[in-house]
Chimera marker file (.cmm) of the C-alpha trace (Angstrom):
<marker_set name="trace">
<marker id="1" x="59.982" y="-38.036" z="17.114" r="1" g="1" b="0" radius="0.5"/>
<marker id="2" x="57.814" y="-35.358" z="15.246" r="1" g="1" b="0" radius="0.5"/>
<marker id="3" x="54.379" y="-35.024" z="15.081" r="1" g="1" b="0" radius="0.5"/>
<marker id="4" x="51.544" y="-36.857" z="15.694" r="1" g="1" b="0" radius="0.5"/>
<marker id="5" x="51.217" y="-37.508" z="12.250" r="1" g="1" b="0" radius="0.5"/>
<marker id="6" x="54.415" y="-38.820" z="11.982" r="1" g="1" b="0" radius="0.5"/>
<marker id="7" x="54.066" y="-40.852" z="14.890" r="1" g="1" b="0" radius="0.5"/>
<marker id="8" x="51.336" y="-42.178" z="13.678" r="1" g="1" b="0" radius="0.5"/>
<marker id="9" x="52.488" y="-42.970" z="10.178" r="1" g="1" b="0" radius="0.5"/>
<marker id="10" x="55.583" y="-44.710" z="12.218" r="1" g="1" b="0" radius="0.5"/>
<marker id="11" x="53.495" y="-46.483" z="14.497" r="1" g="1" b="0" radius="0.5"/>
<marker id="12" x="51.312" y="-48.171" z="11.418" r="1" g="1" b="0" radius="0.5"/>
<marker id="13" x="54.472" y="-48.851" z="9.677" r="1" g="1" b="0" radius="0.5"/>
<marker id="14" x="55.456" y="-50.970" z="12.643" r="1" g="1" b="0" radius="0.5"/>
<marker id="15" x="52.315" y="-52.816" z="13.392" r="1" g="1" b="0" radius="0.5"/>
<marker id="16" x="52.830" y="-53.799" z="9.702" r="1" g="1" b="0" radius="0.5"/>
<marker id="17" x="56.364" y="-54.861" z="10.261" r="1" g="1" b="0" radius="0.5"/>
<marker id="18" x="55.505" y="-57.111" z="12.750" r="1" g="1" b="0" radius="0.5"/>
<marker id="19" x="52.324" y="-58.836" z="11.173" r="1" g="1" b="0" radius="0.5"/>
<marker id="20" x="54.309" y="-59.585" z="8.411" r="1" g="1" b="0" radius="0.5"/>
<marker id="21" x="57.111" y="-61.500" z="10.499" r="1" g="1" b="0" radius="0.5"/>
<marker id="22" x="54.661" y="-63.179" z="12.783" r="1" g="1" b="0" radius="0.5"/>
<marker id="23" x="52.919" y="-64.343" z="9.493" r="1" g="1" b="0" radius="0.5"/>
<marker id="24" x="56.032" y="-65.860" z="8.107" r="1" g="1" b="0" radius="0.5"/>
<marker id="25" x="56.590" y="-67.673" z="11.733" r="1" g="1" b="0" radius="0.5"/>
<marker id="26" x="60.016" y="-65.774" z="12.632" r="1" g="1" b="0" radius="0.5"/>
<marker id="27" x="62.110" y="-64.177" z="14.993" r="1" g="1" b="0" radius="0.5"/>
<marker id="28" x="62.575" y="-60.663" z="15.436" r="1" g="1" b="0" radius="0.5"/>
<marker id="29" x="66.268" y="-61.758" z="15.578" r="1" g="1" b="0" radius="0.5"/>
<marker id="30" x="66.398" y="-64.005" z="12.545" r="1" g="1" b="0" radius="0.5"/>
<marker id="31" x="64.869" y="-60.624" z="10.582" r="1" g="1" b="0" radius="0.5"/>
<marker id="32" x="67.263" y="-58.501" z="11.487" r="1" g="1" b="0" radius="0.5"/>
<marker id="33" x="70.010" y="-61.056" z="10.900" r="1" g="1" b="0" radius="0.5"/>
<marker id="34" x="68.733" y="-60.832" z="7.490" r="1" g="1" b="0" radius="0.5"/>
<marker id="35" x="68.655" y="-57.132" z="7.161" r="1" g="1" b="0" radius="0.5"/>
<marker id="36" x="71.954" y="-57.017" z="8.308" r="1" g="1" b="0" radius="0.5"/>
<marker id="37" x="70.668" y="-55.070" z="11.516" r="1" g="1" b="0" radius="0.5"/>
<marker id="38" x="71.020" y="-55.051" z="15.090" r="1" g="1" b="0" radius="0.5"/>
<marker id="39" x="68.595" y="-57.448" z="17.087" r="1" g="1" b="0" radius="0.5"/>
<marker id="40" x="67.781" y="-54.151" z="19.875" r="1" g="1" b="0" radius="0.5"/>
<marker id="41" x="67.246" y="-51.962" z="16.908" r="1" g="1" b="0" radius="0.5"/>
<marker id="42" x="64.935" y="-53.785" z="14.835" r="1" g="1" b="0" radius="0.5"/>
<marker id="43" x="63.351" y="-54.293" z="17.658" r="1" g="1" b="0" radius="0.5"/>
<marker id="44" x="63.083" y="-50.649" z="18.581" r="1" g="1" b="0" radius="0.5"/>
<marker id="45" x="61.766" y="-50.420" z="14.944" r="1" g="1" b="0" radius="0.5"/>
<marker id="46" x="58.880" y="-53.104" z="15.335" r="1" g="1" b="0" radius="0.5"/>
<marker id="47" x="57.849" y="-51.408" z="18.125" r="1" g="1" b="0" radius="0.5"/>
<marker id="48" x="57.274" y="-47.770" z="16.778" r="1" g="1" b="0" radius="0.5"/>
<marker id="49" x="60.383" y="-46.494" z="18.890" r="1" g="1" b="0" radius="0.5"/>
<marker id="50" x="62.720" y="-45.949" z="16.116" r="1" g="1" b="0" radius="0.5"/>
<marker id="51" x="62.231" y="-43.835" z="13.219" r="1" g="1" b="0" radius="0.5"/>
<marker id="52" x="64.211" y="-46.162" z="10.173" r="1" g="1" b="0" radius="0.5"/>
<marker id="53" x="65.242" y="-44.457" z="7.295" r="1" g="1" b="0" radius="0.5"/>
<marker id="54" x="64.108" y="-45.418" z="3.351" r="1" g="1" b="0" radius="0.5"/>
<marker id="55" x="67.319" y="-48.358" z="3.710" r="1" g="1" b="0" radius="0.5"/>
<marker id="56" x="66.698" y="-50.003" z="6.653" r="1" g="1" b="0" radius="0.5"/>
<marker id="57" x="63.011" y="-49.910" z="5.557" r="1" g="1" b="0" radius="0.5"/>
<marker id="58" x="64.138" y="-51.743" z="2.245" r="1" g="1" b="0" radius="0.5"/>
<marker id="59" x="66.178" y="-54.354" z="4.216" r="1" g="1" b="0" radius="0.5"/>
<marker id="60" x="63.370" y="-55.265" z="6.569" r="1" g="1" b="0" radius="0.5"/>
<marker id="61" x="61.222" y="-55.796" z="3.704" r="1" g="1" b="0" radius="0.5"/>
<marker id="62" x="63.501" y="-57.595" z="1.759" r="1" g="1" b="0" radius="0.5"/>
<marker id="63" x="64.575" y="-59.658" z="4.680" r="1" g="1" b="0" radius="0.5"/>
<marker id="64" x="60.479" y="-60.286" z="5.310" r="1" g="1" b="0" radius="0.5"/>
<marker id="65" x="59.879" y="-61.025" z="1.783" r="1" g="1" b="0" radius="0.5"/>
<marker id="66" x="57.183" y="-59.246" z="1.335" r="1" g="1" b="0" radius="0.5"/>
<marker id="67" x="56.451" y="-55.738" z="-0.889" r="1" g="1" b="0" radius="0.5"/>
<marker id="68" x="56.580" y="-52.226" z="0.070" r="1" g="1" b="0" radius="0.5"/>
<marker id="69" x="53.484" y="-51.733" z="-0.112" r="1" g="1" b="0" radius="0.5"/>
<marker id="70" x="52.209" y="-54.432" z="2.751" r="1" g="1" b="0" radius="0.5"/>
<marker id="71" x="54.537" y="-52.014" z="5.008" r="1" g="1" b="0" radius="0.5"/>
<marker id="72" x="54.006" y="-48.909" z="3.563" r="1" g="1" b="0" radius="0.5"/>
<marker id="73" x="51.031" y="-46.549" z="4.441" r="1" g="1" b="0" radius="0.5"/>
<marker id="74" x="49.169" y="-45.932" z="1.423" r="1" g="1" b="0" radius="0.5"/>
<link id1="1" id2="2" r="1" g="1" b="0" radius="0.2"/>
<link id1="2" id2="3" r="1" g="1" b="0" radius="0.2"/>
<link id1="3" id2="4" r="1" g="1" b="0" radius="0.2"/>
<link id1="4" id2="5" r="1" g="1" b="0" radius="0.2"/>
<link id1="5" id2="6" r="1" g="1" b="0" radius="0.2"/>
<link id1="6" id2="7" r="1" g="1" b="0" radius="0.2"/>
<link id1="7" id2="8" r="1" g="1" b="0" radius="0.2"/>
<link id1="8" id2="9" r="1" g="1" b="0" radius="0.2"/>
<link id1="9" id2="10" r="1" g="1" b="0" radius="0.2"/>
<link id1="10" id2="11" r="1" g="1" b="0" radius="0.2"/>
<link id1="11" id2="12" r="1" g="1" b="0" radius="0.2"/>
<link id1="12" id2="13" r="1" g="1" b="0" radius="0.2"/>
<link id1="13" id2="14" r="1" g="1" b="0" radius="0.2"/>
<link id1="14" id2="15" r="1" g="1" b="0" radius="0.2"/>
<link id1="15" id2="16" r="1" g="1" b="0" radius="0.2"/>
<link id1="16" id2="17" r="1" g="1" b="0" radius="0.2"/>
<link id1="17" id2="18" r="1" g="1" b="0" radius="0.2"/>
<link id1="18" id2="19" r="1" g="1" b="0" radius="0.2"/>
<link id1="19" id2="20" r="1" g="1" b="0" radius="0.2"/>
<link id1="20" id2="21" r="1" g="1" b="0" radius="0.2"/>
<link id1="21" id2="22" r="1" g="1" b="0" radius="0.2"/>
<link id1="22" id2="23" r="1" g="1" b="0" radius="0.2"/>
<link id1="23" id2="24" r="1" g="1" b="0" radius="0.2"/>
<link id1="24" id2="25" r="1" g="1" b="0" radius="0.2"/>
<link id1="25" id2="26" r="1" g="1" b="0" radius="0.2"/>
<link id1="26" id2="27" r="1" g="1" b="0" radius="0.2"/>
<link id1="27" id2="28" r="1" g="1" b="0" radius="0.2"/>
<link id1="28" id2="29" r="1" g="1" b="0" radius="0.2"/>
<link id1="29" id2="30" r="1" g="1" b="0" radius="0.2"/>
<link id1="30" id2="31" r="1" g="1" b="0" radius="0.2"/>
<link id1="31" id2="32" r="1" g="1" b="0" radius="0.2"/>
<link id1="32" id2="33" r="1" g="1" b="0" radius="0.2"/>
<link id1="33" id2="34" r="1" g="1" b="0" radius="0.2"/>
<link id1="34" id2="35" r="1" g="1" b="0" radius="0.2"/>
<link id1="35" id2="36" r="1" g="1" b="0" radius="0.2"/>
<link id1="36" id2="37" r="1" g="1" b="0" radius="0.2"/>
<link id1="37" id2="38" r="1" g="1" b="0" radius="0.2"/>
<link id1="38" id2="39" r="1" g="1" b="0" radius="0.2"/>
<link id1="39" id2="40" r="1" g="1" b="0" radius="0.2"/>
<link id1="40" id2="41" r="1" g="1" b="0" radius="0.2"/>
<link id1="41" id2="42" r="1" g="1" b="0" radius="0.2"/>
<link id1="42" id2="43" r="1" g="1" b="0" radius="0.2"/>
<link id1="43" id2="44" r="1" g="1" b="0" radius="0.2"/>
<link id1="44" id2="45" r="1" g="1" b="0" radius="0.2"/>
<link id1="45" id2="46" r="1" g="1" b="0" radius="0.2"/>
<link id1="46" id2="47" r="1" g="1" b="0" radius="0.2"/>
<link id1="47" id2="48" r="1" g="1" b="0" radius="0.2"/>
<link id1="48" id2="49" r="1" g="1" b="0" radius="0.2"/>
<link id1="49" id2="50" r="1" g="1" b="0" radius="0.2"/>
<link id1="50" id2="51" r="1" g="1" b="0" radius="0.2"/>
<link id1="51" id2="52" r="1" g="1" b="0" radius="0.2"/>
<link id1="52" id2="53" r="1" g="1" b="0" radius="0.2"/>
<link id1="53" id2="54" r="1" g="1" b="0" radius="0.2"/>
<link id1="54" id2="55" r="1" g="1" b="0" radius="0.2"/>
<link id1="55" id2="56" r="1" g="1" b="0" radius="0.2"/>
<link id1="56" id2="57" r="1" g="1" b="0" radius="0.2"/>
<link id1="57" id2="58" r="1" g="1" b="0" radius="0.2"/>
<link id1="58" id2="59" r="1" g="1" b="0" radius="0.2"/>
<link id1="59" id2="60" r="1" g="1" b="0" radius="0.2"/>
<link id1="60" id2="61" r="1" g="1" b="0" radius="0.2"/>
<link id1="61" id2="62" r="1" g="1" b="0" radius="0.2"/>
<link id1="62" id2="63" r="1" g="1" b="0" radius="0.2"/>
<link id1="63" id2="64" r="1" g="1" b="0" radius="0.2"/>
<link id1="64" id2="65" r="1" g="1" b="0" radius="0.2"/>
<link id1="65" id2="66" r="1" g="1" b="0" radius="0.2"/>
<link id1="66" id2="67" r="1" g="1" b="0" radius="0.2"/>
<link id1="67" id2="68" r="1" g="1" b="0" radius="0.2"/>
<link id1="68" id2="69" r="1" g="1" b="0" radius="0.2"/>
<link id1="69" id2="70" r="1" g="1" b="0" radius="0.2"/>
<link id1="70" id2="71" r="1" g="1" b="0" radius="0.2"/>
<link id1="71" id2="72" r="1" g="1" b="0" radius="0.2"/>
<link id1="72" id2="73" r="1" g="1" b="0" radius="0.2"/>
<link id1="73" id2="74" r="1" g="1" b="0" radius="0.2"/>
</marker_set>
């Protein structure tokens, strides 16, 4: 995946992810309905096993509701 850095920044990114959807009461399968995703893949995502690029990053957020920057490592 990179290096620990990365992982880490990945990892944060997820833990965000899934605060945010837990917040808002859903599914990990009605979000990525909404972002147009693959259930296994946005879970893969949520879990800090799938690095998502800037896109899929923009639909999860989108599809959450919330801004970048209550996902995005500052």
């Amino acid at each position: 995946m990179g290096s620990s850095e990365d992982k880490k920044i990945i990892l944060e990114i997820a833990d965000k992810i899934k605060e945010a959807r837990l917040k808002k009461n859903l599914l990990q399968s009605d979000v990525a309905k909404q972002a147009g995703l693959n259930s296994n893949y946005y879970a893969k995502v949520e879990r800090g096993e799938a690095k998502a690029s800037g896109v899929t990053l923009t639909k999860i957020i989108k599809a959450l509701g919330v801004k970048s920057t209550d996902i995005m490592p500052v």
